[in-house]
C-alpha positions in Angstrom: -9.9 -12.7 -5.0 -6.4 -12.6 -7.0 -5.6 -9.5 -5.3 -5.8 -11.2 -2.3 -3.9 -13.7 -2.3 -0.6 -11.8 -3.5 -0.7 -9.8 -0.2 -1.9 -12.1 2.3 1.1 -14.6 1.9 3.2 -11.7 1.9 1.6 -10.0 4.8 2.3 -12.9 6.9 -0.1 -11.3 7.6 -2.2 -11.5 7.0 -3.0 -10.7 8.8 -1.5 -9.3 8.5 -3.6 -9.3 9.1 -6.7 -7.4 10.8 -8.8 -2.1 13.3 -8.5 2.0 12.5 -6.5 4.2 10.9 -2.9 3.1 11.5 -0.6 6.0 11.8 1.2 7.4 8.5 4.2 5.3 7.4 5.9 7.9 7.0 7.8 8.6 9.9 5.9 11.8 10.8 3.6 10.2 13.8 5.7 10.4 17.0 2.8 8.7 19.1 4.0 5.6 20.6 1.4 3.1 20.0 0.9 -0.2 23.1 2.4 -3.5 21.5 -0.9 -5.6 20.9 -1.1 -8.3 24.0 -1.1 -11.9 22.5 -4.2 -13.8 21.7 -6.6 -14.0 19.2 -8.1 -11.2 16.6 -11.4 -11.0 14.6 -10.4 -9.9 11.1 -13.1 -7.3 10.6 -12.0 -5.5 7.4 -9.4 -5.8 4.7 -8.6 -2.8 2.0 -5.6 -3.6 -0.5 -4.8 -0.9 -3.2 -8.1 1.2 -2.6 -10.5 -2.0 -2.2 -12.2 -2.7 1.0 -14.2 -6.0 2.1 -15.8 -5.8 5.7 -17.7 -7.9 7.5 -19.3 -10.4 6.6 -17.6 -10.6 3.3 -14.4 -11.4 4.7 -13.4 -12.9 8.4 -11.1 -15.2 9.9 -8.8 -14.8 12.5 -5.1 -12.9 13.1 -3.2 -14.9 16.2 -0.8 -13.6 18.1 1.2 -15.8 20.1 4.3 -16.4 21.8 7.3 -16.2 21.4 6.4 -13.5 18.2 4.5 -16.3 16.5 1.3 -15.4 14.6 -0.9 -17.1 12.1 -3.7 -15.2 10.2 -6.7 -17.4 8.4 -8.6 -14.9 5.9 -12.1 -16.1 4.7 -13.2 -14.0 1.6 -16.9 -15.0 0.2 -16.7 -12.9 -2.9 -16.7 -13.1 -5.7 -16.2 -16.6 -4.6 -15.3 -18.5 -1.3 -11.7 -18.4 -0.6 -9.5 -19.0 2.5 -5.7 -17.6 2.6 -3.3 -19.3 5.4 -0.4 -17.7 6.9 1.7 -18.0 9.8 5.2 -16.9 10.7 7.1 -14.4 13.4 6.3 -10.7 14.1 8.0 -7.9 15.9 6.4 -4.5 17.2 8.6 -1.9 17.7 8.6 1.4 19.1 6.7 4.0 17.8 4.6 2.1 16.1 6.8 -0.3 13.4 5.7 -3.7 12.4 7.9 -6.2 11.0 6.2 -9.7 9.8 8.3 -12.5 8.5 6.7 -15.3 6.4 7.6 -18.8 6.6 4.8 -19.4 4.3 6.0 -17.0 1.6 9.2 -16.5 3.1 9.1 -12.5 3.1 9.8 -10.1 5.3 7.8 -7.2 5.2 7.7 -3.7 7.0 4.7 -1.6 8.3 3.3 0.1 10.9 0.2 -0.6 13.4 -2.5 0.9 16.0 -3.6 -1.1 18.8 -6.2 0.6 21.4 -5.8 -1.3 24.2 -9.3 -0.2 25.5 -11.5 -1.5 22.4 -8.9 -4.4 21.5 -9.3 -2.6 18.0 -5.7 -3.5 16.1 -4.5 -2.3 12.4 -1.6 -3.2 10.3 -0.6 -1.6 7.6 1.9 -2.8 4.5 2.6 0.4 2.6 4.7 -2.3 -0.1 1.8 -4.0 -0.2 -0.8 -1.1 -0.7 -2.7 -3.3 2.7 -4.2 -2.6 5.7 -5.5 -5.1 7.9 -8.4 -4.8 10.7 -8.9 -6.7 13.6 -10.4 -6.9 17.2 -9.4 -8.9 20.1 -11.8 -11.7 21.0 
């Protein structure tokens, strides 16, 4: 999964991540989302440029830790195993901004997220990245 493993890194994501439709990037969505509580996230889905792998095809895990650490660990199984690591610092921001800085890749990218603190369901989204990244608390 070459397509993958561009954004991943990238992500810091991974992620960036791993939930339901994030809010539009842009700027229209006034809703002030909660800032996801630390711990550790169930990467349920992953959809880059119009391609979607769900469960069980990919997994792995988006961490959230403090102080604005994360790490993500993507498992893809098609069209062959795969595993992306990532890990670096994050910052949510009023409405619902996302900034996730790489020390893997050493990038800094800029989205936006949902987090619904009742289900534990949280997205991220990468717009430069053409990612979105699903997740649920465990």
């Amino acid at each position: 999964m070459r397509w993958l493993r561009f954004s991943v890194p990238a992500l810091a994501l991974s992620g960036a991540v791993i939930a339901a439709a994030c809010s539009s990037d842009n700027g229209t969505n006034s809703t002030q989302q909660p800032i996801p509580p630390a711990g550790t996230y169930a990467i349920t889905s992953i959809t880059q440029s119009g391609v979607s792998l769900d469960t069980p095809l990919v997994s792995g895990q988006f961490i959230l830790s403090a102080p604005n650490k994360y790490k993500v660990r993507i498992l893809v199984t098609v069209p062959s195993p795969d595993s992306i690591v990532d890990s670096g610092t994050y910052n949510f921001s009023p409405p619902n901004n996302v900034t996730l800085n790489s020390t893997t890749a050493g990038a800094a990218l800029a989205g936006t997220y949902s987090y619904d603190s009742t289900s534990g369901v949280l997205q991220v989204v990468v717009p430069s990245q053409s990612l979105k990244l699903n997740a649920k608390k465990q």
